[in-house]
C-alpha positions in Angstrom: 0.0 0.0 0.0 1.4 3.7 -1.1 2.6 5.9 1.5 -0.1 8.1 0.5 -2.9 5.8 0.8 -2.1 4.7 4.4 -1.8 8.8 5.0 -5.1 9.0 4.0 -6.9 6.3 5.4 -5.8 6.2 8.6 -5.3 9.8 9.3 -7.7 10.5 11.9 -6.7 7.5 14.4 -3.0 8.5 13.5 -3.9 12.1 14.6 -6.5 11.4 17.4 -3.3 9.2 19.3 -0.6 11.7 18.7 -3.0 14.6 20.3 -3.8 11.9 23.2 0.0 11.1 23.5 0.9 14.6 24.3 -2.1 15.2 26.8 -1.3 12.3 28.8 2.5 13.2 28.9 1.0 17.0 29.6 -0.9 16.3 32.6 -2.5 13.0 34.0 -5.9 14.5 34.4 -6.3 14.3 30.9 -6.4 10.4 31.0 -8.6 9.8 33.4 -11.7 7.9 32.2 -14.2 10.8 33.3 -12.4 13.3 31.6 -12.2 11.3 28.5 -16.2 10.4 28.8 -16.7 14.8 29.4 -14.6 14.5 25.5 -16.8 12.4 24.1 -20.1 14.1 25.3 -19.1 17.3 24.7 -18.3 16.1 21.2 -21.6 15.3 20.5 -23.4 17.9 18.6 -19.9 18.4 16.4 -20.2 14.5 15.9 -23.3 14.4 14.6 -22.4 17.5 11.5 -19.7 15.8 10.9 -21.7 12.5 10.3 -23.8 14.2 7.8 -21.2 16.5 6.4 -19.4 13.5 5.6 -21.7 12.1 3.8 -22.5 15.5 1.9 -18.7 15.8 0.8 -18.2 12.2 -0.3 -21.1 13.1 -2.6 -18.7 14.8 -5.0 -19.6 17.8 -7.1 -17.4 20.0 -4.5 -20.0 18.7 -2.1 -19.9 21.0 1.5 -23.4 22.5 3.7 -22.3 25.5 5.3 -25.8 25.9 6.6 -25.4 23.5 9.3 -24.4 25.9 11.7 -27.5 27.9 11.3 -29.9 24.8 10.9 -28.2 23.9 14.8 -29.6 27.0 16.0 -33.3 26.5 13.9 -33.3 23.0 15.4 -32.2 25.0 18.8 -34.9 27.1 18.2 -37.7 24.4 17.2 -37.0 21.9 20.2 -37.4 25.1 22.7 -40.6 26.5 21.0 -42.2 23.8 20.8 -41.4 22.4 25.0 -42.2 25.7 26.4 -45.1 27.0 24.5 -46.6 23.7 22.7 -45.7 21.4 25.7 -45.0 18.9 23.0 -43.4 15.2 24.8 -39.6 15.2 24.3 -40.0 12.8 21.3 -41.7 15.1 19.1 -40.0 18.5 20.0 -36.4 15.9 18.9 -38.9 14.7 15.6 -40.3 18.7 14.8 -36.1 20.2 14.9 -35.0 16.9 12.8 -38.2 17.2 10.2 -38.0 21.1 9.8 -34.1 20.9 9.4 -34.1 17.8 7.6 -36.6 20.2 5.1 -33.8 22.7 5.2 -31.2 20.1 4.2 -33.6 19.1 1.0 -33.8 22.6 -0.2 -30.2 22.8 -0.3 -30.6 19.4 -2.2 -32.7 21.0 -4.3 -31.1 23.9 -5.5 -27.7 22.0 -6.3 -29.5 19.2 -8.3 -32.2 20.7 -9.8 -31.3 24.6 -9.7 -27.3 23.9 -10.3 -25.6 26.2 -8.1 -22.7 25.0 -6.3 -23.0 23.7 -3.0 -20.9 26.6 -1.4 -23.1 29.5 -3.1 -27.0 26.8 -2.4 -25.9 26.2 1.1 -24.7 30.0 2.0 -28.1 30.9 1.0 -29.7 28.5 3.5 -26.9 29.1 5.9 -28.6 32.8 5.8 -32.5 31.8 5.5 -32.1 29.3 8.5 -30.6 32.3 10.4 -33.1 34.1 9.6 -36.3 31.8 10.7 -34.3 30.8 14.2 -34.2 34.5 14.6 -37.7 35.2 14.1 -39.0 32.0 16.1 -39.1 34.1 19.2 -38.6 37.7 18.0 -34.8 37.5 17.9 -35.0 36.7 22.1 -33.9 33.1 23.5 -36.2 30.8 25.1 -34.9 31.2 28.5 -38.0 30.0 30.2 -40.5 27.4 29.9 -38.9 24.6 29.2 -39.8 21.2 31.9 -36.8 20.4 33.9 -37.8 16.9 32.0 -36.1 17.6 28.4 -33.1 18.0 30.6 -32.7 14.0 30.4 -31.4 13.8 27.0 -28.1 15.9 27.7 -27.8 14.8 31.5 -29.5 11.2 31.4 -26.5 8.3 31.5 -26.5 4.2 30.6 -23.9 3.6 33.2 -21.1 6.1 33.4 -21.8 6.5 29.7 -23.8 9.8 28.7 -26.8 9.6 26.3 -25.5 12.3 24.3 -22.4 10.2 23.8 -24.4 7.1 23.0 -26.4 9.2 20.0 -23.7 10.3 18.4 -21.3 7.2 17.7 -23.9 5.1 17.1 -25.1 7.8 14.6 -21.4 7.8 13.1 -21.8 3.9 13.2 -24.7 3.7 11.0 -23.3 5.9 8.6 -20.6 4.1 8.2 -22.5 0.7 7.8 -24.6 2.9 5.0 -21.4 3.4 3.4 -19.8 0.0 3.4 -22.4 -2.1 3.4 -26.0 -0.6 1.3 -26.8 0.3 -2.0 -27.0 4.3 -1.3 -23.3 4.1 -0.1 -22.4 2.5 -3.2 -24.2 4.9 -5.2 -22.9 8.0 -2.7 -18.9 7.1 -3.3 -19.4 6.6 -7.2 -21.2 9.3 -7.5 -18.6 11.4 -6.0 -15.8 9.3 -7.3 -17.1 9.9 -10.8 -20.8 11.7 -11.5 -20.1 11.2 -15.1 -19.6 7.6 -15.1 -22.0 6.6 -12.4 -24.7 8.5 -14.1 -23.8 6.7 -17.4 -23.8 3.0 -15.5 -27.9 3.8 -14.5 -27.2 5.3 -11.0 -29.5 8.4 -10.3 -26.8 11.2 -9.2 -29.3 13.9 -8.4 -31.3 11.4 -6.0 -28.0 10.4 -4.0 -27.0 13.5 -3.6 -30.2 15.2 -2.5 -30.7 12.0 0.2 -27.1 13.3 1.4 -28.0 16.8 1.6 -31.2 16.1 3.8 -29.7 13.9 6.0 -27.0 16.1 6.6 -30.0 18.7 7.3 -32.0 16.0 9.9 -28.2 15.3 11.8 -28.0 19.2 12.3 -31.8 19.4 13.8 -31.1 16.4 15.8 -27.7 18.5 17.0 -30.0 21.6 17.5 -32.4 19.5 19.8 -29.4 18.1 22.0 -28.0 21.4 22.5 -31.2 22.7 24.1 -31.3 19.9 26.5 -27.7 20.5 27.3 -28.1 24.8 27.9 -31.9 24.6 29.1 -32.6 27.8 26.5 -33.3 28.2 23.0 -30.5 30.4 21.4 -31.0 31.3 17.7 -27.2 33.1 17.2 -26.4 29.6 18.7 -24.2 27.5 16.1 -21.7 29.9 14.8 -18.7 28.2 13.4 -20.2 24.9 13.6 -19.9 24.0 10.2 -16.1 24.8 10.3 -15.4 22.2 13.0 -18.0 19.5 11.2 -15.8 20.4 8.2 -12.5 20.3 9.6 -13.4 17.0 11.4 -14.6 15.3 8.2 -10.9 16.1 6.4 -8.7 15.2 9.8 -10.6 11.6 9.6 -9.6 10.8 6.0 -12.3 11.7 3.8 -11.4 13.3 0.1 -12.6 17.0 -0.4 -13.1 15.7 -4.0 -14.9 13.2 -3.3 -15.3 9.7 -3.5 -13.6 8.6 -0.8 -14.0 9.0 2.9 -14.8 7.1 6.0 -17.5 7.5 8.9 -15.3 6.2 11.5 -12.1 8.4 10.2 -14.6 11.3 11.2 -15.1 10.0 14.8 -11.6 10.2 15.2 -11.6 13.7 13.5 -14.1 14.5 16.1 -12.9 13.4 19.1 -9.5 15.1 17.8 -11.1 18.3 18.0 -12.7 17.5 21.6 -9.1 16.3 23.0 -7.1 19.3 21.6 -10.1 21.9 23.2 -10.2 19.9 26.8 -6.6 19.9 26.8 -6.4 23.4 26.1 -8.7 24.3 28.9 -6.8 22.0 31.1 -3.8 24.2 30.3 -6.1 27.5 30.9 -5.7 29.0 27.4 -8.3 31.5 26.7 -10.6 31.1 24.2 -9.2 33.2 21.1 -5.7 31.1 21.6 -7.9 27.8 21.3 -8.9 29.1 18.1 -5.6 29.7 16.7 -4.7 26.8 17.9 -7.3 24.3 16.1 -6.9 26.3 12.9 -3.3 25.5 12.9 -3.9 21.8 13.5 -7.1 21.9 11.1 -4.1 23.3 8.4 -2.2 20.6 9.0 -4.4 18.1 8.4 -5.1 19.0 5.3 -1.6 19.7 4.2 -0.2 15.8 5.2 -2.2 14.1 2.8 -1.0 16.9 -0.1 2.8 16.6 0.7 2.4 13.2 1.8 1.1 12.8 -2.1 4.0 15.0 -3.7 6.0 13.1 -1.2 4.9 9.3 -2.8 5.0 11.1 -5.9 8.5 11.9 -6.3 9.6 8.4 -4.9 7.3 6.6 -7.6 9.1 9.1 -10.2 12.8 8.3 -9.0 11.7 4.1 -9.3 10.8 4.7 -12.7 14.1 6.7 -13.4 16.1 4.4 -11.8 
C-alpha cells in the first residue's frame, strides 16, 4: 500500500493518538476515564455534523453545507418552541427540529440538483434563511423559560457512566458508516462522487444520491439543534456559529477526500474526538478562548496539508523508481 494511501486512510486515528500522547505526557488529568467520557459528550453535537457532512462531501460535485451551523440553532430554536409554548413530549419536539431541518437540508438538495448552483453558493443561501427563521422563532430573544426540567434527560441522562448524548452520536457515526460500506445508497454516494459522469452513465440516479445526502445532513443538524437545548436549558437562535467549520474540519482530519469519492465515517469519529481532546486539553492548560482558536486552525491546516505533501512526497519516490 502507497505511503499516500495509508496517510489518507488512517489519518484521523493517527492524529487522534498523537493529540492523546501529548495530553497524557501534559498532565494526568487528561487520561482519566471521566475526563475522557466529558470529550466524548461534549463532542456530540460536532459528531453528529460531521456525520452528515461526511456524507455530503463524499457526494462529490465540491460537495460541503455550510448551513449547518445555522440549521443547529433552527433546530435549537424548534426543540425550545415547541417544550415551552406547545408542551409537546420530548419525542416530538427531537422529531419537529429533525423534520423542519431535515426540510432545510432538502432545499439545499434542491437547488444543487435541480437549480445547479454550487454547494458553497446553495448552502450559503440557506446558511442565511435558517438564520433568519431561528431569529424570528421568538422575535430575535432566546427561550430562556419554559422549558420542563424533564427535556433535561437527553443531555444529563447516562446508561452507566456513559452519557446519552455520547451514545447518540457514535452510534449515529456507526450507522453511517454501515450505510457506506455495506448498502446500496453508499455504493451509489462514493461513485457518485468518485465519478458523477460515469456513475450517471452505468444507471445510478446522481441527483437522487445527492439530494438523500444533503437532507440527512439537514436531519443530523436538527437532531444537533435539539441536543443542544437539552444540554443549555434555553433556545439560542445566534447559537451554532462556526459549527460548520469544525464538522468540516473533522470530516478532512478523519480521511475523507474534499473531492470526493472517498472518505470514511469512522475516520470522522476520530476527526471529532480530535477536535474535543485538543479543546479539553487546552482548557486543562487554561488557554483562553481566542488562543484555542488559533490553535485548532493550525492543526485543522495541517491536516489537510499531510495528505497533499504526503502525495507529492509518494510522488516523487514513484518518479525516482521509474528513473532508476
Amino acid at each position: 500500500m502507497e505511503l499516500k494511501t495509508i496517510i489518507k486512510k488512517y489519518s484521523g486515528l493517527v492524529i487522534f493518538a498523537f493529540v492523546f500522547l501529548i495530553g497524557a505526557i501534559w498532565t494526568p488529568v487528561f487520561i482519566q476515564s471521566k475526563n475522557i467520557l466529558d470529550i466524548v459528550q461534549y463532542s456530540c453535537e460536532t459528531g453528529l455534523l460531521a456525520a452528515g457532512m461526511t456524507l455530503v462531501i463524499i457526494s462529490g460535485g465540491s460537495g460541503i453545507d455550510l448551513s449547518v451551523g445555522s440549521n443547529v440553532a433552527l433546530g435549537c430554536m424548534i426543540a425550545a418552541s415547541t417544550q415551552a409554548s406547545m408542551r409537546f413530549p420530548t419525542f416530538l419536539s427531537v422529531l419537529a427540529a429533525i423534520m423542519v431541518c431535515g426540510l432545510i437540508g432538502a432545499l439545499n438538495g434542491v437547488l444543487i440538483t435541480k437549480g445547479k448552483l454550487q454547494p458553497f453558493v446553495a448552502t450559503l443561501i440557506t446558511m442565511i434563511g435558517a438564520r433568519a427563521l431561528a431569529l424570528l422563532t421568538n422575535g430575535g430573544m432566546p427561550i430562556s423559560t419554559g422549558i420542563p426540567e424533564s427535556y433535561r434527560i437527553i443531555a444529563s441522562g447516562k446508561i452507566g457512566p456513559i452519557y446519552y448524548t455520547a451514545v447518540i452520536w457514535i452510534v449515529m457515526i456507526v450507522m453511517v458508516d454501515i450505510i457506506l460500506k455495506n448498502t446500496k445508497f453508499g455504493t451509489d454516494l462514493i461513485a457518485t462522487g468518485g465519478n458523477a459522469e460515469a456513475a450517471y452513465y452505468s444507471g445510478i440516479e446522481v441527483n437522487k444520491v445527492r439530494f438523500i445526502a444533503y437532507t440527512i445532513c439537514g436531519m443530523l443538524a436538527g437532531l444537533a439543534g435539539a441536543i443542544l437545548t437539552s444540554r443549555l436549558m434555553i433556545g439560542e437562535p445566534r447559537s451554532g456559529y462556526g459549527y460548520e467549520l469544525l464538522a468540516i474540519a473533522s470530516v478532512v482530519m478523519g480521511g475523507t477526500s474534499m473531492e470526493g469519492g472517498r472518505g470514511s465515517a469512522l475516520g470522522t469519529m476520530f476527526g471529532v474526538l480530535t477536535l474535543g481532546a485538543i479543546k479539553n486539553l487546552l482548557n486543562v492548560a487554561n488557554v483562553n478562548m481566542f488562543m484555542q482558536q488559533v490553535v485548532q486552525g493550525i492543526v485543522v491546516l495541517l491536516a489537510i496539508l499531510v495528505p497533499i505533501f504526503t502525495g507529492y512526497l509518494n510522488e516523487r519516490l514513484s518518479n525516482t523508481k521509474i528513473n532508476a
